[in-house]
LOBA-279406 format. One record per residue (C-alpha): residue number from 1; residue in one letter; chain; x, y, z. Coordinates in Angstrom, 1 decimal, m for minus. Layout:
# residues N
     k   r   c        X        Y        Z
   NUM   a   A        X        Y        Z
...
***
This chain:
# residues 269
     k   r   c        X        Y        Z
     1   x   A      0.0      0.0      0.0
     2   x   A      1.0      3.6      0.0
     3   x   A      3.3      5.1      2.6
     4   x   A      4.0      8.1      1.2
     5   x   A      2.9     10.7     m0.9
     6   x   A      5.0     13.9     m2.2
     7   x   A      4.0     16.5     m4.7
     8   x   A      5.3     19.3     m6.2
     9   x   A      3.4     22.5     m5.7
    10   x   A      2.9     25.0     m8.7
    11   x   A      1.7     23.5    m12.2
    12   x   A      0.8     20.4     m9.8
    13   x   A     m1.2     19.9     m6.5
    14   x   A     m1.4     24.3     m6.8
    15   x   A     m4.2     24.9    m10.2
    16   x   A     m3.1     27.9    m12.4
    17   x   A     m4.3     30.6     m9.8
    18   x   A     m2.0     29.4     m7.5
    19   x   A     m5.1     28.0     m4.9
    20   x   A     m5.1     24.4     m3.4
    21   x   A     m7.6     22.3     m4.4
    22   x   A    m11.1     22.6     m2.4
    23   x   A    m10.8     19.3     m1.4
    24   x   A     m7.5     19.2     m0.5
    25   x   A     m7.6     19.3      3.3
    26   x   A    m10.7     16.7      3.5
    27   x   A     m8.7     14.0      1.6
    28   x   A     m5.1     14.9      3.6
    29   x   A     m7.3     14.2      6.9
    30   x   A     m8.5     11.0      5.3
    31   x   A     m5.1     10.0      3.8
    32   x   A     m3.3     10.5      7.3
    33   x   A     m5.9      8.7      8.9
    34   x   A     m4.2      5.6      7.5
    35   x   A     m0.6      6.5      8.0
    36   x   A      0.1      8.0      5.0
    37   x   A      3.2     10.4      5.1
    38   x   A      2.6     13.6      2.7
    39   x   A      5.4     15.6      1.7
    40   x   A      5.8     18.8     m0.4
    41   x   A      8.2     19.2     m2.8
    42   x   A      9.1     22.2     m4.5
    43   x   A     11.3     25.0     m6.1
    44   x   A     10.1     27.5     m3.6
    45   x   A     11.5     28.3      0.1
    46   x   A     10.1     27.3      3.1
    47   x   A      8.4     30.8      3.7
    48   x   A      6.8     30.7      0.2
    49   x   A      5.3     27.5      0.7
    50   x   A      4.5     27.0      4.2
    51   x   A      1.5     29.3      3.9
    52   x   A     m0.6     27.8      1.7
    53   x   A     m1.5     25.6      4.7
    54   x   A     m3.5     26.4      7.7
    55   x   A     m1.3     26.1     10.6
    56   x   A     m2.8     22.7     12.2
    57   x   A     m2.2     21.3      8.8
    58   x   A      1.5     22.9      8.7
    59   x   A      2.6     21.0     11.7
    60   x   A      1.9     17.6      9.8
    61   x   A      3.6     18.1      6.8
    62   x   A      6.6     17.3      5.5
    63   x   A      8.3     20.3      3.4
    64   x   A     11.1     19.9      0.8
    65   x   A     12.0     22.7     m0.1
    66   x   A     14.2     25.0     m2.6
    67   x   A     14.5     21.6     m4.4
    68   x   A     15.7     19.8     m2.0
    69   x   A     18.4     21.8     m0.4
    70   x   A     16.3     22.0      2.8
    71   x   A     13.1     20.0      4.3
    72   x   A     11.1     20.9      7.4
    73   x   A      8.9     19.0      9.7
    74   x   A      5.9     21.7     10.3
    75   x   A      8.4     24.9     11.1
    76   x   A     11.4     22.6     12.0
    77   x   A     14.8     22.4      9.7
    78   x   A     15.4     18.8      9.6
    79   x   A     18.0     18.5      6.7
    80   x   A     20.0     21.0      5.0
    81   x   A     22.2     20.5      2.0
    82   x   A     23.7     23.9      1.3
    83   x   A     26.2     25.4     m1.3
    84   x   A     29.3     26.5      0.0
    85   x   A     30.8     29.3      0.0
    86   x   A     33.9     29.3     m2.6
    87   x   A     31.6     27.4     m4.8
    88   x   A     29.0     30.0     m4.3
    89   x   A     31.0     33.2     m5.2
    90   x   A     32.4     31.1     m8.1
    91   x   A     28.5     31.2     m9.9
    92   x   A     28.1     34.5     m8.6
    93   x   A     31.5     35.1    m10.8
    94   x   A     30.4     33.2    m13.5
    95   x   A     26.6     34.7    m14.0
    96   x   A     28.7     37.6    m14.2
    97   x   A     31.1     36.6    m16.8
    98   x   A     28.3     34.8    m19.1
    99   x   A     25.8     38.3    m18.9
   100   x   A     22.2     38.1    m18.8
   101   x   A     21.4     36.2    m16.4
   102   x   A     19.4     37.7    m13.3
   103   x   A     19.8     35.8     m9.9
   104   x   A     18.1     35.7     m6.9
   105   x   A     20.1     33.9     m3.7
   106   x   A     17.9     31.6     m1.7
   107   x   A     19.3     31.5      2.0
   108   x   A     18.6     31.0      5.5
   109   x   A     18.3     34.6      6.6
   110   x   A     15.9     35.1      3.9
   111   x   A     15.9     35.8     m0.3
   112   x   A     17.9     38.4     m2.1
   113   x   A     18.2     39.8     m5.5
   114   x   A     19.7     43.2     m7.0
   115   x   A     18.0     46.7     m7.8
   116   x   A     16.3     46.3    m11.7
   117   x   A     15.2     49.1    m13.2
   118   x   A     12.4     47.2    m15.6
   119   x   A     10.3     46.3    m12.9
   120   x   A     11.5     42.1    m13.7
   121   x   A     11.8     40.9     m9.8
   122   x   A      8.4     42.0     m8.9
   123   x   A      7.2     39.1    m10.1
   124   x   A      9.5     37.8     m7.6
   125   x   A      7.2     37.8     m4.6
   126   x   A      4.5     35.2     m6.2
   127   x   A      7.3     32.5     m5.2
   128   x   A      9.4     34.1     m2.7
   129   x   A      7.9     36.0      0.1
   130   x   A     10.1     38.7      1.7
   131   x   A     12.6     39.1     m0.8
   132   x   A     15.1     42.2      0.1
   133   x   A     17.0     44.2     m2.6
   134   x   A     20.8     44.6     m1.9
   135   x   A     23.6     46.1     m3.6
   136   x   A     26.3     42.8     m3.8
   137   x   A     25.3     39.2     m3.7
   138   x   A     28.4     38.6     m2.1
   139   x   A     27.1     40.3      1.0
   140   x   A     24.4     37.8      1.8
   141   x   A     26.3     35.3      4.5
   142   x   A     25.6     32.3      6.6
   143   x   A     23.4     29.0      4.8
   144   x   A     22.9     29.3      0.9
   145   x   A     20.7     27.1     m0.3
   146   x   A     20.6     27.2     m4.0
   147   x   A     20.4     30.2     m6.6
   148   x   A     17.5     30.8     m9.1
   149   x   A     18.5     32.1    m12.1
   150   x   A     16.4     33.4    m15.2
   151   x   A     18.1     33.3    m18.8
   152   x   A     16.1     34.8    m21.0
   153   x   A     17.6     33.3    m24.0
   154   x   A     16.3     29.9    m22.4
   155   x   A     17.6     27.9    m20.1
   156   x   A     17.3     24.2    m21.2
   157   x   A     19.4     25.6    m24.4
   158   x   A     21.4     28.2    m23.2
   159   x   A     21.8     28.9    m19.3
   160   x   A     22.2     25.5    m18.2
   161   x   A     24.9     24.2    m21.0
   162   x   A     27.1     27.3    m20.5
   163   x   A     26.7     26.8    m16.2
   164   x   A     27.6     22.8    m17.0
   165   x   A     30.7     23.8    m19.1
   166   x   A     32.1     25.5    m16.5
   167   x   A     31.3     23.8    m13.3
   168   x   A     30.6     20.3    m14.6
   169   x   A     30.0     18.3    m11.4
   170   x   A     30.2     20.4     m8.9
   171   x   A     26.9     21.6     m9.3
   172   x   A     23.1     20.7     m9.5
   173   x   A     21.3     22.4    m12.1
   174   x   A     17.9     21.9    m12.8
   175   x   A     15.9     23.6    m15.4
   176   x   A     12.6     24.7    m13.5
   177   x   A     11.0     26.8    m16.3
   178   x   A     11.5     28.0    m20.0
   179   x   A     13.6     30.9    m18.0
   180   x   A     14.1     29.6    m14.8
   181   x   A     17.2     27.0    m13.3
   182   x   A     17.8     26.1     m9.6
   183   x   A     21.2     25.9     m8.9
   184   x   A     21.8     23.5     m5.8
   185   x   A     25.1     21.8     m4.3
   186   x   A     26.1     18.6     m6.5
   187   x   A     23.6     15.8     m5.4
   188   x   A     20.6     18.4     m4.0
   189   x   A     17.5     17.2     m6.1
   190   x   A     14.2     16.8     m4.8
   191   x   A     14.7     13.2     m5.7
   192   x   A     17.4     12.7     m3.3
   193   x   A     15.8     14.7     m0.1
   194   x   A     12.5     12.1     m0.6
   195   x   A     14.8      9.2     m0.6
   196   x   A     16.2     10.7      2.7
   197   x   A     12.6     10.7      3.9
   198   x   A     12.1      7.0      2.8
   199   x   A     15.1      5.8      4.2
   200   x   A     14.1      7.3      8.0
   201   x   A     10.5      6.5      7.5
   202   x   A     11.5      2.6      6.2
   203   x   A      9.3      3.5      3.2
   204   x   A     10.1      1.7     m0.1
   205   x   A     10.0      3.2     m3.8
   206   x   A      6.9      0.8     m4.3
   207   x   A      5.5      2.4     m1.2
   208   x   A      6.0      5.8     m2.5
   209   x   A      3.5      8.4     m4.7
   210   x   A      5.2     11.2     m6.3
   211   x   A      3.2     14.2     m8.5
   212   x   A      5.6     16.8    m10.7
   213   x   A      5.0     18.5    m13.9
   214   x   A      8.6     19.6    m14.9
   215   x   A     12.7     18.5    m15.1
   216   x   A     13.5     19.7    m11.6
   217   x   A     10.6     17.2    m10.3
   218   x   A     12.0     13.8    m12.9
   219   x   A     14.7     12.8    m10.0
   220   x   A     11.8     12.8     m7.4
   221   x   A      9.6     10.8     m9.4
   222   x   A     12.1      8.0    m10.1
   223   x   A     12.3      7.9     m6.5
   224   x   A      8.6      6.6     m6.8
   225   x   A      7.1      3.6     m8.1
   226   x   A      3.8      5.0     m8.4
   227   x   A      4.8      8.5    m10.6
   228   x   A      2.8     11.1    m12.3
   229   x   A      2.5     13.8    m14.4
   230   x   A     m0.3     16.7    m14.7
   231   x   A     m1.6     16.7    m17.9
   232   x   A     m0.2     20.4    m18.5
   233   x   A      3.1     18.8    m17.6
   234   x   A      6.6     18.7    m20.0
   235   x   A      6.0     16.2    m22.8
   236   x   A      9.2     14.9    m21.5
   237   x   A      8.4     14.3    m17.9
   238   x   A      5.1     12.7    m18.8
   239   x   A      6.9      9.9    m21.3
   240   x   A      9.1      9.0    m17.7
   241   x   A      6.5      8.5    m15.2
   242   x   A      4.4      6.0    m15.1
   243   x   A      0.9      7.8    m15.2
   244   x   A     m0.2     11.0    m16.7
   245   x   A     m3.1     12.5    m14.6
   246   x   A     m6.1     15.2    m14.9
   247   x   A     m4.5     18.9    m15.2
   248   x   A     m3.8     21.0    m12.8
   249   x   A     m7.4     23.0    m13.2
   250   x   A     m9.1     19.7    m12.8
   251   x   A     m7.5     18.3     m9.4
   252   x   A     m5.6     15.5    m11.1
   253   x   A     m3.4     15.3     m7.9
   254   x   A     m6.4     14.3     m5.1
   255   x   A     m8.2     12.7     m7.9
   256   x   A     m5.2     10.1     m8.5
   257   x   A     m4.4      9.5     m4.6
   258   x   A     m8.0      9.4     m4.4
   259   x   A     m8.0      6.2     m6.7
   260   x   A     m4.5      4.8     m6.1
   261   x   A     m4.1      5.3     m2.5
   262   x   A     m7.4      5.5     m1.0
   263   x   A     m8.7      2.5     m2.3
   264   x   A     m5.3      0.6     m3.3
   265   x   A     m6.5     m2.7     m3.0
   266   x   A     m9.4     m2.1     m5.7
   267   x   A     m7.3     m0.5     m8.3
   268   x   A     m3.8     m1.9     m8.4
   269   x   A     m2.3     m2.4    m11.7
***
């Protein structure tokens, strides 16, 4: 049966408004009722993601977050996988050197992104709450978790090739979004903070659900026997998992673990 259930958040579980299903907390009530571990799993920090939840829901949740460079128990850093320092001033140098690219540094003390005179990072705030503006990236100190980047030019073509050429291995880098890429320490994925999870939790992949819609989900969902993809998912992600469900407008997330979960033993395949 199902152990555990993780999902990413926007362009999955979250519909194109960025609201949680309606039925979301009456099937989470019925799902943990049988033991059933639910984890989210996303791009966005802890302080972007934790409020979508009421806060007696928060405190039973498992967060991965920033893809997999933190996760949280309700409010309470369990894991952190973070970038260090020489490594990070190194990208800092080299989205510098390539041009174009505009970052914003996810860390501990908060997010932080410099001054644009075109208005681009107030779209930051619909995935980052309390974003500051500073004058140096190399000022913000203590725990860095990853860095998003947008390329305009692309960044399954362009941003991610030219970050690979120079770093190679050193580095994570997963394409979140035609102009987006998360930059984590080598071996942060999603993927790998759920196996984490499994491995305390003595949850197998065959025990495991796992929802995403884009490249930064595809190491999570190999993590899961029982994978899926939103119907408004990547092409690509949707050939590698093993179901393709209902779009995000139509609640294909409850409606799968409403099939596959809540009554497993009637609808195995």
């Amino acid at each position: 049966m199902i152990k555990l259930i993780a999902s990413d958040l926007d362009g999955t579980l979250l519909d194109s408004r960025k609201s949680l299903p309606p039925d979301f907390f009456e099937t989470f009530d019925e799902f943990e009722r049988l033991g059933i571990t639910f984890a989210v799993a996303s791009g966005r920090t802890y302080s972007a993601a934790e409020h979508l939840f009421p806060e007696e829901y928060r405190k039973r949740i498992t967060f991965i977050c920033d893809n997999g460079a933190c996760t949280y128990r309700g409010d309470k850093m369990t894991h952190v996988f973070p970038l260090d320092r020489p490594t990070y001033e190194d990208l800092l140098d080299a989205c510098d050197g390539i041009g174009g690219f505009r970052p914003v540094v996810c860390a501990e003390s908060g997010v932080y992104h410099l001054k644009s005179s075109d208005g681009f990072f107030e779209d930051v705030g619909k995935f980052y709450k309390h974003h500051r503006v500073i004058d140096d990236l190399r000022e913000v100190d203590g725990t860095i978790f990853k860095l998003a980047v947008c390329d305009e030019r692309g960044t399954y073509t362009h941003g991610k090739p030219e970050l690979d050429r120079i770093f190679g291995d050193r580095l994570n880098i997963q394409v979140s979004g035609d102009v987006w890429m998360d930059i984590m320490a080598a071996g942060v994925s999603k993927g790998a903070a759920l196996r984490e999870i499994q491995k305390r939790l003595g949850i197998t992949s065959d025990e495991t659900m796992a929802f995403g819609d884009y490249f930064n989900d595809l190491d999570m969902l190999r993590a899961a026997e029982w994978s899926f993809c939103p119907e408004n998912g990547h092409e690509e992600v949707k050939r590698q998992t093993r179901f393709v469900c209902a779009d995000c407008d139509h609640n294909g997330v409850i409606e799968s673990i409403r099939k596959y979960a809540l009554n497993y033993e009637e609808t195995a395949v």
